[in-house]
TORKOL-4160 file (C-alpha; in steps of 0.2 Angstrom, whole numbers, padded with zeros to 4 digits, m for minus):
401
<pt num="1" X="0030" Y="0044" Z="0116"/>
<pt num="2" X="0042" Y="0051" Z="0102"/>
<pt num="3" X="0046" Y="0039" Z="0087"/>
<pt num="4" X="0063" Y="0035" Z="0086"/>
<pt num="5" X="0076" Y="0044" Z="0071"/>
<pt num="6" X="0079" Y="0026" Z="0067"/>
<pt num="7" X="0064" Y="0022" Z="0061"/>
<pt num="8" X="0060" Y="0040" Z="0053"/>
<pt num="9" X="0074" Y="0037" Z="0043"/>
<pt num="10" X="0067" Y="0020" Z="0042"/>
<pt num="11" X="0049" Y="0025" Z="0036"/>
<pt num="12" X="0059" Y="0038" Z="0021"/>
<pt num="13" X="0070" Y="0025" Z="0016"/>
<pt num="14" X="0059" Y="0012" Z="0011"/>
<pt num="15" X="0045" Y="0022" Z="0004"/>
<pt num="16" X="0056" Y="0030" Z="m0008"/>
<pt num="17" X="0063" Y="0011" Z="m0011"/>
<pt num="18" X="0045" Y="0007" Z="m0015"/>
<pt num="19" X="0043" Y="0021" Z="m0028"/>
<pt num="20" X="0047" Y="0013" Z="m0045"/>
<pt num="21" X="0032" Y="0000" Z="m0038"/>
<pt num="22" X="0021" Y="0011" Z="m0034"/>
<pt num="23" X="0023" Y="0021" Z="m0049"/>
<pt num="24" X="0023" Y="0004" Z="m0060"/>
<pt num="25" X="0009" Y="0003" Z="m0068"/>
<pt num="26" X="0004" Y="0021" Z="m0072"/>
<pt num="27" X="0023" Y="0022" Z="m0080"/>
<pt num="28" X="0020" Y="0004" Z="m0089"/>
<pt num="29" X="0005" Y="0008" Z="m0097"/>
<pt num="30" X="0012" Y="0024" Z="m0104"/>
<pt num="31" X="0028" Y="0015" Z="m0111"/>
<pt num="32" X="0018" Y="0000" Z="m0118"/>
<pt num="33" X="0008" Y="0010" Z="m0130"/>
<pt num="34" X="0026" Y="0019" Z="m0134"/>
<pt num="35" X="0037" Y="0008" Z="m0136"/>
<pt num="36" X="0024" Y="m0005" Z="m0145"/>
<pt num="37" X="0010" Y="0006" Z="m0151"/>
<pt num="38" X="m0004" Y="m0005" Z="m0142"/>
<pt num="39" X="m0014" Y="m0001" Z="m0128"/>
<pt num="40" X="m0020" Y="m0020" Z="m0126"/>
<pt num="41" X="m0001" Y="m0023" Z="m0123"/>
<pt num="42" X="0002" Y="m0008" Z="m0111"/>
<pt num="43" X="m0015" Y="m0016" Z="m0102"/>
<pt num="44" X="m0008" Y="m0034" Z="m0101"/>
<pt num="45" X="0009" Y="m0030" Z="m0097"/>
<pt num="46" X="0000" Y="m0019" Z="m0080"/>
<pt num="47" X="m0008" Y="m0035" Z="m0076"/>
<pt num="48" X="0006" Y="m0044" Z="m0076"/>
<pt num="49" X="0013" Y="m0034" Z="m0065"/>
<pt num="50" X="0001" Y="m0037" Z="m0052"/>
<pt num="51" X="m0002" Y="m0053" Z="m0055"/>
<pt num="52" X="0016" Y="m0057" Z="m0054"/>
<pt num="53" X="0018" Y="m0045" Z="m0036"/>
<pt num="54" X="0002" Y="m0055" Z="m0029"/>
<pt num="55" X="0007" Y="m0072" Z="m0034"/>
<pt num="56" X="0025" Y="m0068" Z="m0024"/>
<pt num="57" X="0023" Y="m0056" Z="m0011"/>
<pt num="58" X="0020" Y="m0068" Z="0003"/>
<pt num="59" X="0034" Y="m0080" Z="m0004"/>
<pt num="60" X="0046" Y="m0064" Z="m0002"/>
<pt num="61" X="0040" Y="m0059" Z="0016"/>
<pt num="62" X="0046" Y="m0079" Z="0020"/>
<pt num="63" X="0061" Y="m0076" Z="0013"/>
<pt num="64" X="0063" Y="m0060" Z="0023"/>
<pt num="65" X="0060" Y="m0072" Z="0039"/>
<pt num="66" X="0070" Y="m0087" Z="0032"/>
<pt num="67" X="0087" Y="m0077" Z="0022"/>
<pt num="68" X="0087" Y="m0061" Z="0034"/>
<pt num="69" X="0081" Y="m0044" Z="0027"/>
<pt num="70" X="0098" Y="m0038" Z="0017"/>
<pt num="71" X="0102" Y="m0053" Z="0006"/>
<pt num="72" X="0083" Y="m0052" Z="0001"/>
<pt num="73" X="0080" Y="m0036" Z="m0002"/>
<pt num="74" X="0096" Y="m0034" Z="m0013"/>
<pt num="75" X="0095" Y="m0050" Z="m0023"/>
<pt num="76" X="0076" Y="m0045" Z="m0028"/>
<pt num="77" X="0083" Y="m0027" Z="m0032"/>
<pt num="78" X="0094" Y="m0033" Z="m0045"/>
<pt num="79" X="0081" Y="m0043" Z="m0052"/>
<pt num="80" X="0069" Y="m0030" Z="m0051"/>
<pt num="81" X="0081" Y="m0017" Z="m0060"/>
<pt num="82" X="0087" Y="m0030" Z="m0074"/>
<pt num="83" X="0067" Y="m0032" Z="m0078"/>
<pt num="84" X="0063" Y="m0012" Z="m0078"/>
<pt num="85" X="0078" Y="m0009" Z="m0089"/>
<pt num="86" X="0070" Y="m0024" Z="m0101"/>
<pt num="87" X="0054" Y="m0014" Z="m0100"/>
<pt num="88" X="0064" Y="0002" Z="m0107"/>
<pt num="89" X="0070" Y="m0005" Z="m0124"/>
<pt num="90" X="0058" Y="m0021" Z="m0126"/>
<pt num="91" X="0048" Y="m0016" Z="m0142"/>
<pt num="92" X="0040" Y="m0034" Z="m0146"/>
<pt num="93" X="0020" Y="m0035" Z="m0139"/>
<pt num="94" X="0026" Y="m0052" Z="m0130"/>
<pt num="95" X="0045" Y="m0048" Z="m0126"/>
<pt num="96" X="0037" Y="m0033" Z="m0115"/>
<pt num="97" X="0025" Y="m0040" Z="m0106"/>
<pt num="98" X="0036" Y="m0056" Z="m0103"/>
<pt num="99" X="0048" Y="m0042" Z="m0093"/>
<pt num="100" X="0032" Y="m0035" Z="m0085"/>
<pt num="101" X="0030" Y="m0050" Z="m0077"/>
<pt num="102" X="0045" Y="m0052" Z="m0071"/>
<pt num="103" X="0046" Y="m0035" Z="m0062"/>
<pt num="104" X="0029" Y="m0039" Z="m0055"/>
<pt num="105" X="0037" Y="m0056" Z="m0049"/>
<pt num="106" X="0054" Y="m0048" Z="m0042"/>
<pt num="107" X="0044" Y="m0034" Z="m0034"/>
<pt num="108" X="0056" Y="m0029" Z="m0018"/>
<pt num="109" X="0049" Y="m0032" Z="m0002"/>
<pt num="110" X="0052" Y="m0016" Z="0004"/>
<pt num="111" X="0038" Y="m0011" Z="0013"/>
<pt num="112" X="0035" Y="m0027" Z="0021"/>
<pt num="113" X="0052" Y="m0027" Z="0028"/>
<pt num="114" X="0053" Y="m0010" Z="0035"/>
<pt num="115" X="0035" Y="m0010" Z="0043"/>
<pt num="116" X="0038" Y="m0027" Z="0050"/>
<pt num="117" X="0055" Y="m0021" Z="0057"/>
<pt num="118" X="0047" Y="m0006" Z="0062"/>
<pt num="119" X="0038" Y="m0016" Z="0076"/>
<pt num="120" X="0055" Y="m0021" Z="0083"/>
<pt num="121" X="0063" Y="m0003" Z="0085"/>
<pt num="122" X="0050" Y="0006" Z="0089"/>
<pt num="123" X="0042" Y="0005" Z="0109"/>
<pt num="124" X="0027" Y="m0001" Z="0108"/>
<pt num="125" X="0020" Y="0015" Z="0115"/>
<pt num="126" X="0025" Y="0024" Z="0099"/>
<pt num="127" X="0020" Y="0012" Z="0087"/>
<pt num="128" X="0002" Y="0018" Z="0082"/>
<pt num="129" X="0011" Y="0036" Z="0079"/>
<pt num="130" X="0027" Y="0025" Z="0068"/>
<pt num="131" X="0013" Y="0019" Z="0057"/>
<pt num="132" X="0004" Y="0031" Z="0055"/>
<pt num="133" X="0020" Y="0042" Z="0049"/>
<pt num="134" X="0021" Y="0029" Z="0038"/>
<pt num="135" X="0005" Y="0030" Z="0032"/>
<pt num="136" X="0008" Y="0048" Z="0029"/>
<pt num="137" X="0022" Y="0044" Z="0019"/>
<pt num="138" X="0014" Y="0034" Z="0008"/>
<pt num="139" X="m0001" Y="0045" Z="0003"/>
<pt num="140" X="0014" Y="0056" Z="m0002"/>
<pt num="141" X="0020" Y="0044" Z="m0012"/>
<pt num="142" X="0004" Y="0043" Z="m0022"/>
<pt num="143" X="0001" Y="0063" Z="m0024"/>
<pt num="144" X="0020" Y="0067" Z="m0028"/>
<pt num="145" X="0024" Y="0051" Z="m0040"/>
<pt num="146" X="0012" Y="0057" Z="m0053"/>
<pt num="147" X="0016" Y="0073" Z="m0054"/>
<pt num="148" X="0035" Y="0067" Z="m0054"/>
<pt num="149" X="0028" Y="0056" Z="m0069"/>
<pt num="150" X="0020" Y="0069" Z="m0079"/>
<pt num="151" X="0034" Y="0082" Z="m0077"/>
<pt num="152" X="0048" Y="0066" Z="m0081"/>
<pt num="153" X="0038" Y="0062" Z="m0094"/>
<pt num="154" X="0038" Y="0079" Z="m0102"/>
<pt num="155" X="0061" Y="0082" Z="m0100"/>
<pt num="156" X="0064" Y="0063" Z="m0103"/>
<pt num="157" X="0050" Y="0052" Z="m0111"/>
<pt num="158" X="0041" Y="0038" Z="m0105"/>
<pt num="159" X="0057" Y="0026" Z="m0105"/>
<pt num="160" X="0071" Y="0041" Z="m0096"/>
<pt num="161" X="0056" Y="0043" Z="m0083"/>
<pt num="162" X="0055" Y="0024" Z="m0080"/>
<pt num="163" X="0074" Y="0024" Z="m0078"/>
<pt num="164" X="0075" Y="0038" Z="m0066"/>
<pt num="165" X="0063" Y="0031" Z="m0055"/>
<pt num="166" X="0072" Y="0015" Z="m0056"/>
<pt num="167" X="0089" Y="0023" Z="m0050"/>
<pt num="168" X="0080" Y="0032" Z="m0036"/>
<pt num="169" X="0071" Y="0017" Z="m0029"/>
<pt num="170" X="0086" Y="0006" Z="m0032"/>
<pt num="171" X="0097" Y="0018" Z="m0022"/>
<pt num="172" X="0085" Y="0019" Z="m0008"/>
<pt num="173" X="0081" Y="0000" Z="m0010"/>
<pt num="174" X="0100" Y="m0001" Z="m0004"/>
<pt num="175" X="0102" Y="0009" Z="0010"/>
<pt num="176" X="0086" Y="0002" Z="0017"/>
<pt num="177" X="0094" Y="m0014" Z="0016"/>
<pt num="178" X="0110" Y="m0007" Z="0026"/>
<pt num="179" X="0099" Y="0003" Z="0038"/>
<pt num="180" X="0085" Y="m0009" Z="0043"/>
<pt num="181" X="0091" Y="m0019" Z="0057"/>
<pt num="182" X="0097" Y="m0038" Z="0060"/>
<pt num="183" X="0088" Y="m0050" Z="0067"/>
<pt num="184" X="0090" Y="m0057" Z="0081"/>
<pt num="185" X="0102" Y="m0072" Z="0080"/>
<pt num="186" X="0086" Y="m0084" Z="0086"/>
<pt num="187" X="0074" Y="m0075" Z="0081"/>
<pt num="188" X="0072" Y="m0089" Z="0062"/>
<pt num="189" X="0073" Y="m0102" Z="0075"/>
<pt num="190" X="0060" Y="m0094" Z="0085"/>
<pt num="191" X="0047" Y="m0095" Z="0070"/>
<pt num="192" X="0051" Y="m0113" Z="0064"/>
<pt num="193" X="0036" Y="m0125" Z="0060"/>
<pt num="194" X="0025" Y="m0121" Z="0076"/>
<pt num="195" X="0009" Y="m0111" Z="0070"/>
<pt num="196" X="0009" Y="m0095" Z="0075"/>
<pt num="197" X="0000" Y="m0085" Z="0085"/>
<pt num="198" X="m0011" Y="m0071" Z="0079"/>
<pt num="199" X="m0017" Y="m0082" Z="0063"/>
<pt num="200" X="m0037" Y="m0077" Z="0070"/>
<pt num="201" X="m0032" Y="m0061" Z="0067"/>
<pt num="202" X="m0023" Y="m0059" Z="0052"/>
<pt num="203" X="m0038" Y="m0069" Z="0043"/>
<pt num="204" X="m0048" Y="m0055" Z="0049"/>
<pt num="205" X="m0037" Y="m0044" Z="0044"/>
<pt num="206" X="m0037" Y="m0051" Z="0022"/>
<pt num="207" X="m0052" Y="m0054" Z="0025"/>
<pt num="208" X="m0057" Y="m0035" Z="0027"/>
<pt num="209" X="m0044" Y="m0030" Z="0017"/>
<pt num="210" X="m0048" Y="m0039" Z="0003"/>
<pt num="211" X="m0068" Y="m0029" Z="0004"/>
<pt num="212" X="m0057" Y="m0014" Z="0007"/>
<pt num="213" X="m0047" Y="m0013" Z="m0006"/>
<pt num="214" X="m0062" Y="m0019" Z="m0018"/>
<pt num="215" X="m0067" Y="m0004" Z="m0015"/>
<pt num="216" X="m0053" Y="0005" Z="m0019"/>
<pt num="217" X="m0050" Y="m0003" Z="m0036"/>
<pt num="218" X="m0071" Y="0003" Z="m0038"/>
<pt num="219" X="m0064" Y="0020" Z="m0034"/>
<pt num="220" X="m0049" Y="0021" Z="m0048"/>
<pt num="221" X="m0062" Y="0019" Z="m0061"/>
<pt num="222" X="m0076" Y="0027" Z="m0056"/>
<pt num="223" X="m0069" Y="0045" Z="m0051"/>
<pt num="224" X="m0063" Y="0047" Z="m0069"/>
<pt num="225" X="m0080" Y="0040" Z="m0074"/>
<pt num="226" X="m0087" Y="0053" Z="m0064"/>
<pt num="227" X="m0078" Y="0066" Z="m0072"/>
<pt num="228" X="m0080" Y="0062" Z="m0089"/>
<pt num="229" X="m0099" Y="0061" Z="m0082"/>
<pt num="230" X="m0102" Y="0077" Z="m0079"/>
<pt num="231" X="m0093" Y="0084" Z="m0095"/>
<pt num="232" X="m0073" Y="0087" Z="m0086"/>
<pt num="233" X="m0063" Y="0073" Z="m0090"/>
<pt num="234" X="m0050" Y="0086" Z="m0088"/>
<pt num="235" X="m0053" Y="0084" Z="m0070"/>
<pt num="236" X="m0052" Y="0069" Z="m0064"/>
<pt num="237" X="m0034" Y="0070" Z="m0059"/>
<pt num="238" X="m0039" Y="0084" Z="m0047"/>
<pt num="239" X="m0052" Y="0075" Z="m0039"/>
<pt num="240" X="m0038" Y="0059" Z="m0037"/>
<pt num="241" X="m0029" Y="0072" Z="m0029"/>
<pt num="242" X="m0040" Y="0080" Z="m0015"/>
<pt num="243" X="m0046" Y="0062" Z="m0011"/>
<pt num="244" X="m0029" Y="0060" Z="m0008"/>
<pt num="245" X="m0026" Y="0076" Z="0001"/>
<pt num="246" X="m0041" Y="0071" Z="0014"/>
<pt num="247" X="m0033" Y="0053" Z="0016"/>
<pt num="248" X="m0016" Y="0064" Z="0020"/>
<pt num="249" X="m0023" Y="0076" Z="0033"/>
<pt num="250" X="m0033" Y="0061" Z="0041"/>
<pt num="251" X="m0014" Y="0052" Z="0044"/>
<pt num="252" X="m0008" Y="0068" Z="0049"/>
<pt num="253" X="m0022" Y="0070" Z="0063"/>
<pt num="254" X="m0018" Y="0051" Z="0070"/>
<pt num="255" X="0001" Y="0056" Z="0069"/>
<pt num="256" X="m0001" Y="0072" Z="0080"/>
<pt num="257" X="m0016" Y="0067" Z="0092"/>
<pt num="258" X="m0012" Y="0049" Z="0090"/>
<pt num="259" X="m0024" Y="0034" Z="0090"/>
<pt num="260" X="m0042" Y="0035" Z="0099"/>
<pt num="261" X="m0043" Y="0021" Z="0111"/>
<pt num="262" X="m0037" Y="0002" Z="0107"/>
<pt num="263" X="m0032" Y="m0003" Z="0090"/>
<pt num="264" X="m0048" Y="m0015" Z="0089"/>
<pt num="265" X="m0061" Y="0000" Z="0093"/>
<pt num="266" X="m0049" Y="0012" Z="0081"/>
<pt num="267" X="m0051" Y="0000" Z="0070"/>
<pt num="268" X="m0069" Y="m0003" Z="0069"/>
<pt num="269" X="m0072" Y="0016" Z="0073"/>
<pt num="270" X="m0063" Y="0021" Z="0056"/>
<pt num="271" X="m0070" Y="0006" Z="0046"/>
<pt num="272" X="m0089" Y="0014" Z="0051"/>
<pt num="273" X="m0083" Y="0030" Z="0046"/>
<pt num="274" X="m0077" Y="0025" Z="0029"/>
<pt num="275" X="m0092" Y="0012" Z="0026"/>
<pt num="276" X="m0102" Y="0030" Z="0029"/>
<pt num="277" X="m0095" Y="0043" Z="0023"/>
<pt num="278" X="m0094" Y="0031" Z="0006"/>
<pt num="279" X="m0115" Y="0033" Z="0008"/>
<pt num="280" X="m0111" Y="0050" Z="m0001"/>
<pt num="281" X="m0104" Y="0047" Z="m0014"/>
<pt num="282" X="m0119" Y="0044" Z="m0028"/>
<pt num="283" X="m0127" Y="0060" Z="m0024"/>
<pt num="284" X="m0114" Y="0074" Z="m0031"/>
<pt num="285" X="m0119" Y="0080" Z="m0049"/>
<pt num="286" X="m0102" Y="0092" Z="m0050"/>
<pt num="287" X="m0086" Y="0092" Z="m0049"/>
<pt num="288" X="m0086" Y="0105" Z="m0034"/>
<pt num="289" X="m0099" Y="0093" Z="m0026"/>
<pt num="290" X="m0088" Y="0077" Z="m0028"/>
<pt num="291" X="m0072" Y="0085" Z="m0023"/>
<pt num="292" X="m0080" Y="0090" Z="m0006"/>
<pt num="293" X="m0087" Y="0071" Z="m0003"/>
<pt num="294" X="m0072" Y="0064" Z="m0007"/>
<pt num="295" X="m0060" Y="0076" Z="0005"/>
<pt num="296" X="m0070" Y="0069" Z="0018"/>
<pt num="297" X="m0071" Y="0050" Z="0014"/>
<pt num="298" X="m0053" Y="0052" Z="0011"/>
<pt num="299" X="m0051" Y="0057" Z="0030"/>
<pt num="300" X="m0052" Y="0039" Z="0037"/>
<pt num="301" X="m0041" Y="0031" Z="0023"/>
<pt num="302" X="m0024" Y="0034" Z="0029"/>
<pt num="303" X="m0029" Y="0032" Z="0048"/>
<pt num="304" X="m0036" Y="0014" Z="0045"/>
<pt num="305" X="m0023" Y="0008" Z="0035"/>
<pt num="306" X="m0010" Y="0015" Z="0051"/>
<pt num="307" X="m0020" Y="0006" Z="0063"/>
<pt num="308" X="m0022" Y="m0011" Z="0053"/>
<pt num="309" X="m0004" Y="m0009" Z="0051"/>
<pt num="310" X="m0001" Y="m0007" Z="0072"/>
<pt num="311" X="m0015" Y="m0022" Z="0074"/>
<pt num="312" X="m0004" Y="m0037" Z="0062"/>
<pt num="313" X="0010" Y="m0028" Z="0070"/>
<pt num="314" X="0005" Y="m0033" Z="0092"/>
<pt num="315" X="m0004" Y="m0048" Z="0083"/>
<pt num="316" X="0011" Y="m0057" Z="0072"/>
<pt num="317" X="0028" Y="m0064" Z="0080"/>
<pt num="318" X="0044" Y="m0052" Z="0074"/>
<pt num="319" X="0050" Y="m0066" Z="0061"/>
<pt num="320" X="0033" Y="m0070" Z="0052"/>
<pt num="321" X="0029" Y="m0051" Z="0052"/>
<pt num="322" X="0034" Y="m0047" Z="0034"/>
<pt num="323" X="0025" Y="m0064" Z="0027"/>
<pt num="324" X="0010" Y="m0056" Z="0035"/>
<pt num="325" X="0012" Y="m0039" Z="0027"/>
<pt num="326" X="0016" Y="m0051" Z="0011"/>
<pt num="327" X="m0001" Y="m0059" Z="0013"/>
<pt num="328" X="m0010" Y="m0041" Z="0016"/>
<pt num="329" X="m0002" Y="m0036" Z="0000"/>
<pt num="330" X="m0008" Y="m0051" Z="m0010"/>
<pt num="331" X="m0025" Y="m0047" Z="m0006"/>
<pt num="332" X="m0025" Y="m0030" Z="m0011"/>
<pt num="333" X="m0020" Y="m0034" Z="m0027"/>
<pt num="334" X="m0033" Y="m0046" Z="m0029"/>
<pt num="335" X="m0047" Y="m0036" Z="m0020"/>
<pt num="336" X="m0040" Y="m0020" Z="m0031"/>
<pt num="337" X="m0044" Y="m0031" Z="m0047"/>
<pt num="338" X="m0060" Y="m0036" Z="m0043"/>
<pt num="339" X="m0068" Y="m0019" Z="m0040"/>
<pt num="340" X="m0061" Y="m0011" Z="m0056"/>
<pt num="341" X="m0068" Y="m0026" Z="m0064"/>
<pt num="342" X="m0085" Y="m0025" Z="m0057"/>
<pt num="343" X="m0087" Y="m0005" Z="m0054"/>
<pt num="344" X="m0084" Y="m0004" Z="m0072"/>
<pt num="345" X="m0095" Y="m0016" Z="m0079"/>
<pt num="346" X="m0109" Y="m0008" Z="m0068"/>
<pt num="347" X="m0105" Y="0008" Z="m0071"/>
<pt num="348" X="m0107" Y="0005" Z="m0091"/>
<pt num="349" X="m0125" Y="m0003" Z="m0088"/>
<pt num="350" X="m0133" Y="0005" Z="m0073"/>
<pt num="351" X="m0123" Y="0023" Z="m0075"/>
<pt num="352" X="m0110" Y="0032" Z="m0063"/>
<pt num="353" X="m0120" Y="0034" Z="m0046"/>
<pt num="354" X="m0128" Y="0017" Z="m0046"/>
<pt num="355" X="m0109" Y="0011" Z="m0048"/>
<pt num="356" X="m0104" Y="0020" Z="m0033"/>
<pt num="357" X="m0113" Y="0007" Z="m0022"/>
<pt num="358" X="m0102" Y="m0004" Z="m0026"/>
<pt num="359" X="m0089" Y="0005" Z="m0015"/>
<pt num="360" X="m0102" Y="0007" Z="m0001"/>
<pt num="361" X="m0108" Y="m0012" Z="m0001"/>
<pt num="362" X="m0088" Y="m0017" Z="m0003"/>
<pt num="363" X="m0084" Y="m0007" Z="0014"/>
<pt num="364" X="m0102" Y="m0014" Z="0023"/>
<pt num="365" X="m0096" Y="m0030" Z="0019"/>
<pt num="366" X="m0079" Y="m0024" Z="0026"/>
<pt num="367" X="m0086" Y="m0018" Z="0042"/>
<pt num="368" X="m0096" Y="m0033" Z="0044"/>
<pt num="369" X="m0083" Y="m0045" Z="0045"/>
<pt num="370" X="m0073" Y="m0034" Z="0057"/>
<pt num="371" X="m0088" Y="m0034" Z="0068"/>
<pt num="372" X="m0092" Y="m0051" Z="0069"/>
<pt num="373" X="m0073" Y="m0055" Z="0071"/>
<pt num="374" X="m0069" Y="m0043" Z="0084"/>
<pt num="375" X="m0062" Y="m0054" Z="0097"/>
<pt num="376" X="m0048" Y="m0057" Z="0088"/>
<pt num="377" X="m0044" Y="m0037" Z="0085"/>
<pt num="378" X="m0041" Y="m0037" Z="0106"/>
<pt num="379" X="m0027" Y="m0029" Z="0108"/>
<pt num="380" X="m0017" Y="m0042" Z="0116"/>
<pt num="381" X="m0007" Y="m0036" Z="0134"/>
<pt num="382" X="0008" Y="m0038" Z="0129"/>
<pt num="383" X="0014" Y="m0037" Z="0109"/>
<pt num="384" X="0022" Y="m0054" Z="0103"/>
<pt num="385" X="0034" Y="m0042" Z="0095"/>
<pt num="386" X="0041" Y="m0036" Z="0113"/>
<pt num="387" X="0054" Y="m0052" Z="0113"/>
<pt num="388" X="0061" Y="m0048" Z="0098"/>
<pt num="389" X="0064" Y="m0029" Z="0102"/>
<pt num="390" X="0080" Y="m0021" Z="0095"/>
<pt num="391" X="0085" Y="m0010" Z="0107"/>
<pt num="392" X="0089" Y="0009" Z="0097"/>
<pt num="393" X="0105" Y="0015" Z="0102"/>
<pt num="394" X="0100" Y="0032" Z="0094"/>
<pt num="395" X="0091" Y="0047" Z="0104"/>
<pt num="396" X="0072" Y="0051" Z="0098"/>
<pt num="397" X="0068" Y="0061" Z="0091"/>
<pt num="398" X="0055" Y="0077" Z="0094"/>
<pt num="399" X="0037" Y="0073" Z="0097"/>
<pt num="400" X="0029" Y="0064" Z="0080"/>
<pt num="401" X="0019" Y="0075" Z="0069"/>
């Protein structure tokens, strides 16, 4: 089943609106200590940030269902772009983390938006492939944004690099706003106060994202701790990137061949992997060594991510969709906090390897909640979402991938 131009256009849209987010905290630490001399400010102002997108996230994806998509998305864009152009001149400690905050807090809900509305102009038959294109997307996002970085940093400066990725994400933020689809007109009176369905499986679902992406925040610190480990600090950046380049050949697998089975078994099947591939990573002692490990345990990243995506997708009603994605959101940036936190304070007293546990014990835990909750991954027979559908006036496209 082909993927709609729709929602292609959809999927490029909203990841480039989600670029001066995703980008935030490399390019806030790097203006803090510029514009106020002080890594302890350029530190606090990055966890501002995240607190502020944590604390907010599923409060935007309400408003999403409550307001409508456009209205939202806009009225957050402003705020967002008002706080990133405080960020560029603030030179006060306390004035530039105060506008940290506030971007953190004012953070679009862009991806929530367009992957829930993803669910309603895509056939469900094409779903699996939608996210995992989007999924794609995103690990692009993350291997081009730093390098866009480093080079805007080198023509511009820290602060004309912040504000050319504010321009481009705030341009993007508003044609996803004009191209994401309406609602349909009962579709807020649909959600009102009755609980809704699918709840089993999005606690499931934080509750293994949360151990995921533990693991994930172990990662950030200790592949630059590996690095500097072995003697090439210098290459830790490279090691970032062909984790990241396994992770993208993984999604682009899924996007071709589509997904193996139910989303459950998907699922749990790419869960296991991760949790043992991960097994791996303590025993490299170079940097040829680690790149090899990592370009396989980057293989299920992407793939899991699409398919947890297609799961809260045919679990969630339309309307509460993007408070879900909101909720997965908050608990990645606290499950990300916690396993920088912990990874670095082990890696400091028991050394590197040992430290690398962390990330397989984060991701057993991971699996072991998926496992004894798999009833509520069933895929269900027909999606919630199928009420709600928006039908696409526009022809697919080719076959996705």
């Amino acid at each position: 089943m082909n993927v709609p131009r729709r929602a292609l256009a959809l999927i490029v849209l909203m990841n480039l609106g989600y670029l001066p987010v995703a980008m935030r905290h490399l390019l806030v630490v790097l203006l803090g200590h510029h514009n106020t001399g002080s890594f302890a400010a350029a530190g606090a102002a990055s966890a501002a940030c995240g607190i502020g997108l944590a604390l907010t996230a599923p409060v935007a994806g309400r408003l999403l269902r409550r307001l409508g998509d456009r209205p939202v998305l806009l009225a957050s864009g402003v705020g967002h772009l008002v706080a990133l152009l405080g960020l560029a001149v603030a030179t006060d400690p306390w004035v530039f983390v105060a506008f940290a905050a506030g971007a953190g807090l004012s953070s679009p809900p862009v991806m929530g938006s367009g992957r829930a509305r993803l669910a309603v102009v895509v056939p469900a038959p094409a779903l699996g492939r939608a996210y995992a294109l989007n999924a794609v997307a995103q690990e692009l996002l993350y291997v081009g944004g730093p390098l866009v970085v480093t080079l805007s940093l080198l023509a511009t400066g820290p602060a004309g690099a912040l504000l050319g990725f504010a321009s481009v994400g705030t341009a993007a933020l508003v044609a996803t706003a004009f191209v994401i689809p309406r609602a349909p007109g009962d579709a807020r009176r649909a959600a009102a106060p009755t609980p809704p369905p699918g709840r089993a499986t999005l606690r499931t679902l934080l509750g293994t994202h949360l151990a995921y992406t533990t693991c994930m925040g172990a990662m950030w610190v200790l592949v630059p701790a590996f690095a500097a480990a072995v003697g090439h600090p210098d290459q830790a950046g490279m090691l970032v990137a062909v984790w990241s380049a396994g992770s993208l050949v993984g999604g682009l697998l899924l996007a071709r061949l589509g997904r193996p089975g139910t989303p459950g078994a998907a699922y749990l099947g790419l869960l296991g992997t991760l949790a043992v591939t991960s097994l791996a990573l303590p025993l490299p002692r170079t940097v040829a060594q680690m790149a090899v490990v990592l370009a396989v345990f980057g293989l299920g990243l992407a793939p899991w991510l699409a398919v947890t995506d297609e799961i809260l997708a045919r679990a969630t009603p339309a309307p509460r969709l993007a408070e879900a994605y909101g909720w997965l959101l908050t608990a990645g940036q606290l499950g990300t906090a916690l396993g920088a936190a912990t990874s670095g304070a082990v890696n400091d007293r028991f050394g590197n390897a040992a430290a690398f546990l962390v990330v397989g014990a984060a991701l057993v835990l991971a699996l072991a909640t998926a496992v004894t909750r798999r009833r509520t991954l069933r895929e269900p027979g027909t999606p919630p979402v199928g009420t709600d559908r928006i039908p696409d006036p526009v022809a697919p496209a080719g076959p996705a991938g």
